[in-house]
MIDOSE-1310 file (N, C-alpha, C; in nm, 2 decimals, decimal comma, always signed):
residues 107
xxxx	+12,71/-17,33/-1,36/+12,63/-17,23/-1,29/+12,50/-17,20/-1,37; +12,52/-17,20/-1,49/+12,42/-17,20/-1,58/+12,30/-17,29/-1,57; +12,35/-17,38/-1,58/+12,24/-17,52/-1,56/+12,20/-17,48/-1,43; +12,26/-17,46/-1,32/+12,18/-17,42/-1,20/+12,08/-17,35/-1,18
xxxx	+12,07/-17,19/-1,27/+12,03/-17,11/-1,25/+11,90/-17,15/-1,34; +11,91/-17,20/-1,45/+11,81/-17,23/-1,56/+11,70/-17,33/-1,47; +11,77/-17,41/-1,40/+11,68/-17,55/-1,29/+11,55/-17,50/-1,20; +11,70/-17,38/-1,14/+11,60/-17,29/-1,00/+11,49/-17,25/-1,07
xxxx	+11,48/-17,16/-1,13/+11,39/-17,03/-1,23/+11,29/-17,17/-1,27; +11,30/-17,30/-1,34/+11,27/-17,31/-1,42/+11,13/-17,43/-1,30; +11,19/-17,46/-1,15/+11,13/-17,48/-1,03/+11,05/-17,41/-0,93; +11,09/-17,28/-0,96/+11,07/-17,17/-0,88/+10,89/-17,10/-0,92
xxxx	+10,80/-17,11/-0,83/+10,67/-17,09/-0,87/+10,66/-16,90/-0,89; +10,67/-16,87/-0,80/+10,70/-16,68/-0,78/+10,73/-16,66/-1,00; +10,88/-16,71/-1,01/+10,94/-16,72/-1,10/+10,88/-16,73/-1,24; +10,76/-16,83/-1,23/+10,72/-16,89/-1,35/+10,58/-16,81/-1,38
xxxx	+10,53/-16,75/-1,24/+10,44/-16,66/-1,24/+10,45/-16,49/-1,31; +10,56/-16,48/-1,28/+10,57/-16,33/-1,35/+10,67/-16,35/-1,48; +10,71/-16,46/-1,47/+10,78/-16,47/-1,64/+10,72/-16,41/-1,76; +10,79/-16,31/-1,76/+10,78/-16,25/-1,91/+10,79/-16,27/-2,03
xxxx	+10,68/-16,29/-2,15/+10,71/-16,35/-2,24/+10,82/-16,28/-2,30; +10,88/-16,27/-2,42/+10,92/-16,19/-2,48/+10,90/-16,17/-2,64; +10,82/-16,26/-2,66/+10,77/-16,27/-2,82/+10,61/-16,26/-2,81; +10,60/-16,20/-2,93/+10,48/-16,22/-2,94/+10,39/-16,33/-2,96
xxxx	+10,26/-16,33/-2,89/+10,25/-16,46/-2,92/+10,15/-16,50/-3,12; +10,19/-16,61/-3,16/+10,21/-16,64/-3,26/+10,05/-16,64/-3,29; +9,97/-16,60/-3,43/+9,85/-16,62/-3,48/+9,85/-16,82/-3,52; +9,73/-16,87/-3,53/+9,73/-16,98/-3,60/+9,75/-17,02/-3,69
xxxx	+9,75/-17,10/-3,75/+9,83/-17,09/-3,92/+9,69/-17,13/-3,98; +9,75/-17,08/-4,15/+9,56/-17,07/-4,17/+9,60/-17,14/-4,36; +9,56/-17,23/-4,38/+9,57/-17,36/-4,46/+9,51/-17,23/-4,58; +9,65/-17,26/-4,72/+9,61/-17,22/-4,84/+9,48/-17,27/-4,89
xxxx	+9,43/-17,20/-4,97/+9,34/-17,28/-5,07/+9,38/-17,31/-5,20; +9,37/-17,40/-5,26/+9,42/-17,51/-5,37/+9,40/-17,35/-5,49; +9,49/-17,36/-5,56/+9,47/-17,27/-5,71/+9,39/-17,32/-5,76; +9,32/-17,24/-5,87/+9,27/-17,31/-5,96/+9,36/-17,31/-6,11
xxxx	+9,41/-17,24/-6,15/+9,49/-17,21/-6,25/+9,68/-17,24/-6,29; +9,76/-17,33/-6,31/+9,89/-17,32/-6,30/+9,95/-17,12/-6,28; +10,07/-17,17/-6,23/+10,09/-16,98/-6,23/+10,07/-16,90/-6,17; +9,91/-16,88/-6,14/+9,82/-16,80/-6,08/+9,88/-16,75/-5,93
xxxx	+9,91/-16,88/-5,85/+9,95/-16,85/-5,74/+10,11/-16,91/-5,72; +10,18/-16,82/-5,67/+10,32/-16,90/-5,70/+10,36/-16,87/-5,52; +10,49/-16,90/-5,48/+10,55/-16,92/-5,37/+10,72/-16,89/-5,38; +10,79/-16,80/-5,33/+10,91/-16,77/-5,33/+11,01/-16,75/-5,23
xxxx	+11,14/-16,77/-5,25/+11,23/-16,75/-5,09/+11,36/-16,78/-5,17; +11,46/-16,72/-5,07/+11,58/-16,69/-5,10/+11,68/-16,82/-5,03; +11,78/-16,85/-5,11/+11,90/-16,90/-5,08/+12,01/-16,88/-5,03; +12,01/-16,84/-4,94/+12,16/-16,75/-4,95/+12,29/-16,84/-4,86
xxxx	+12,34/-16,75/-4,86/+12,49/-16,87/-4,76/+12,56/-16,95/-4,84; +12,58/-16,93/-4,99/+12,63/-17,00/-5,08/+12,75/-16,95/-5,10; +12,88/-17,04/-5,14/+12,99/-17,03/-5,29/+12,98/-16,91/-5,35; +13,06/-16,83/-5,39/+13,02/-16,74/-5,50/+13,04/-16,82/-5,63
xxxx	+13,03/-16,77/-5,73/+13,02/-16,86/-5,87/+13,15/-16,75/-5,94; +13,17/-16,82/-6,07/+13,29/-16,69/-6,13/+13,21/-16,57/-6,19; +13,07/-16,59/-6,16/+12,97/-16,48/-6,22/+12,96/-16,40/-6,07; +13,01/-16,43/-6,00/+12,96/-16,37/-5,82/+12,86/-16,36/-5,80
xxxx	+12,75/-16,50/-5,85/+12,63/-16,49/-5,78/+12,66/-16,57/-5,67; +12,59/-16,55/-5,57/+12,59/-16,58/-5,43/+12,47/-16,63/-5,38; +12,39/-16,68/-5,45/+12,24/-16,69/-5,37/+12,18/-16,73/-5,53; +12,04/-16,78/-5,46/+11,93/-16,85/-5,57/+11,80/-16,82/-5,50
xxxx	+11,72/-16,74/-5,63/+11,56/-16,73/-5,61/+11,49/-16,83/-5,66; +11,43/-16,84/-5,55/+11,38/-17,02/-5,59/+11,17/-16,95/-5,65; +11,16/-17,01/-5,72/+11,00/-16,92/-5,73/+10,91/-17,08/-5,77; +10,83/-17,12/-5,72/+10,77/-17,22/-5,75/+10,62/-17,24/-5,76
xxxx	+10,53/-17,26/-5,83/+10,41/-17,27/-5,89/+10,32/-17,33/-5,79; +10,23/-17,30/-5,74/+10,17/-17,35/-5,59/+10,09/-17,50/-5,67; +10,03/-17,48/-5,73/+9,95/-17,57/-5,81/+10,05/-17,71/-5,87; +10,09/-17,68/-6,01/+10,20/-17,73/-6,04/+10,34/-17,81/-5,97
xxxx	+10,39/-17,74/-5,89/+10,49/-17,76/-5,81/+10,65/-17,73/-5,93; +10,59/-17,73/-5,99/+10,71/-17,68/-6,10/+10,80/-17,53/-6,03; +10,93/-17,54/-6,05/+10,99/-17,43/-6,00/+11,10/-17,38/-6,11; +11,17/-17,22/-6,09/+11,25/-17,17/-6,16/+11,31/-17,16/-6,08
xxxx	+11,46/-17,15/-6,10/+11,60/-17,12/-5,99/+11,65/-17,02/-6,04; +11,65/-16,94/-5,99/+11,70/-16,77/-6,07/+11,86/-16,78/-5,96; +11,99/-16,72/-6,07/+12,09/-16,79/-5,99/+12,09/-16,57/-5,97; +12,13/-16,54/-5,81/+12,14/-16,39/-5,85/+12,24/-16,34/-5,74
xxxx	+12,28/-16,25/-5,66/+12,35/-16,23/-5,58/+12,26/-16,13/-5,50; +12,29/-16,17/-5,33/+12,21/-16,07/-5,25/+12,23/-15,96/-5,27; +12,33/-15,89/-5,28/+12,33/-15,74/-5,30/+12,23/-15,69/-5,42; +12,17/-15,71/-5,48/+12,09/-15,70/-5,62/+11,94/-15,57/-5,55
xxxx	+11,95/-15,51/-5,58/+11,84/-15,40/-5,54/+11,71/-15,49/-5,58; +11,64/-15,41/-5,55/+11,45/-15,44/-5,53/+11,44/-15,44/-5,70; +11,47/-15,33/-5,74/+11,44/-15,32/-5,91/+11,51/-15,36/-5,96; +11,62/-15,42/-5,95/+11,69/-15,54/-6,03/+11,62/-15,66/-6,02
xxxx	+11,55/-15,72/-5,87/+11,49/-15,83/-5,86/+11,35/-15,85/-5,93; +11,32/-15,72/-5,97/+11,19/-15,68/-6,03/+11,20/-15,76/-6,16; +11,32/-15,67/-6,21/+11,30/-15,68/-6,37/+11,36/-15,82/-6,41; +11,43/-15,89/-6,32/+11,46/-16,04/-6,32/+11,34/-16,10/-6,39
xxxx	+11,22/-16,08/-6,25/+11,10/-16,14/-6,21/+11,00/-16,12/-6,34; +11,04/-16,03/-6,37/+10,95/-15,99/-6,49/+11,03/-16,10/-6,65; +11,14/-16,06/-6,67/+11,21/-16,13/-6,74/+11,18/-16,29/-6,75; +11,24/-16,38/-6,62/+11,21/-16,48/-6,61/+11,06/-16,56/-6,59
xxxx	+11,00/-16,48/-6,54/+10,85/-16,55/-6,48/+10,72/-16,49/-6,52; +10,71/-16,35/-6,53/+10,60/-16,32/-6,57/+10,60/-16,31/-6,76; +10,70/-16,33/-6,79/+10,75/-16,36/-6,92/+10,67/-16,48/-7,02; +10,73/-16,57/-6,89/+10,68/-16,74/-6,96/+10,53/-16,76/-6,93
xxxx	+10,49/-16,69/-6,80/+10,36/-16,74/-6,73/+10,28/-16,61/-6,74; +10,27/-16,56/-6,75/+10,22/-16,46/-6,69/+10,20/-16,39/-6,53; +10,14/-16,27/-6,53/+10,12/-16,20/-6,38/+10,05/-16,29/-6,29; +10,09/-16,34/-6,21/+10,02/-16,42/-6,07/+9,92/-16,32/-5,99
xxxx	+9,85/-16,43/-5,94/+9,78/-16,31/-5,85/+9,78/-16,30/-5,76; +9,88/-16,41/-5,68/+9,91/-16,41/-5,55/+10,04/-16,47/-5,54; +10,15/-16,41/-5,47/+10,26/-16,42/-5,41/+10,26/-16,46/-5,28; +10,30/-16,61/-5,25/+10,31/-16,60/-5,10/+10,48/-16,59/-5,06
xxx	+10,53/-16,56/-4,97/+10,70/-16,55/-4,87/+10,68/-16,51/-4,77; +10,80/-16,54/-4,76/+10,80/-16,50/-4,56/+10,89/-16,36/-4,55; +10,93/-16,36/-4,68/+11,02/-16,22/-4,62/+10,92/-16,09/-4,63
């Protein structure tokens, strides 16, 4: 009945006329510009959906050098507050590299 109903609606002119989007519609994507510096510009995102470990990390911050392509794997667990992830981030990356000037993520 499903398939039926998806067929009609999806045949049906009335139907396709007042169809309502329901998302916004999307901007165009708009092409990085090359670093000039290693570090400078880095790129980050989360892992999650993993194994726990006998440490109960559960997840991996992946941080990778836009220029470079070089990456760090920070092994951490999602529950970890904002200021835990801070002082990680400070620890592992702005440590070895210094402060970036641009962060790109999707979160």
């Amino acid at each position: 009945m499903k398939r039926d109903v998806a067929t009609f609606v999806s045949r049906c002119l009335i139907c396709q006329q007042v169809k309502i989007e329901h998302q916004r519609a999307s901007g165009l994507l708009q092409q990085l510009d090359i670093p000039v510096w290693k570090w400078d510009e880095i790129s980050m995102d989360f892992v999650t959906g993993l194994p726990q470990t006998q440490r109960r990390h559960d997840a991996i911050w992946v941080v990778v050098d836009r220029l470079t392509k070089s990456a760090h794997f920070l092994l951490i667990r999602k529950d970890y507050s904002v200021s835990r992830l801070a002082k990680i981030f400070q620890q592992e990356i702005v440590r070895l590299h210094g402060t970036p000037s641009a962060i790109v993520s999707d979160r």
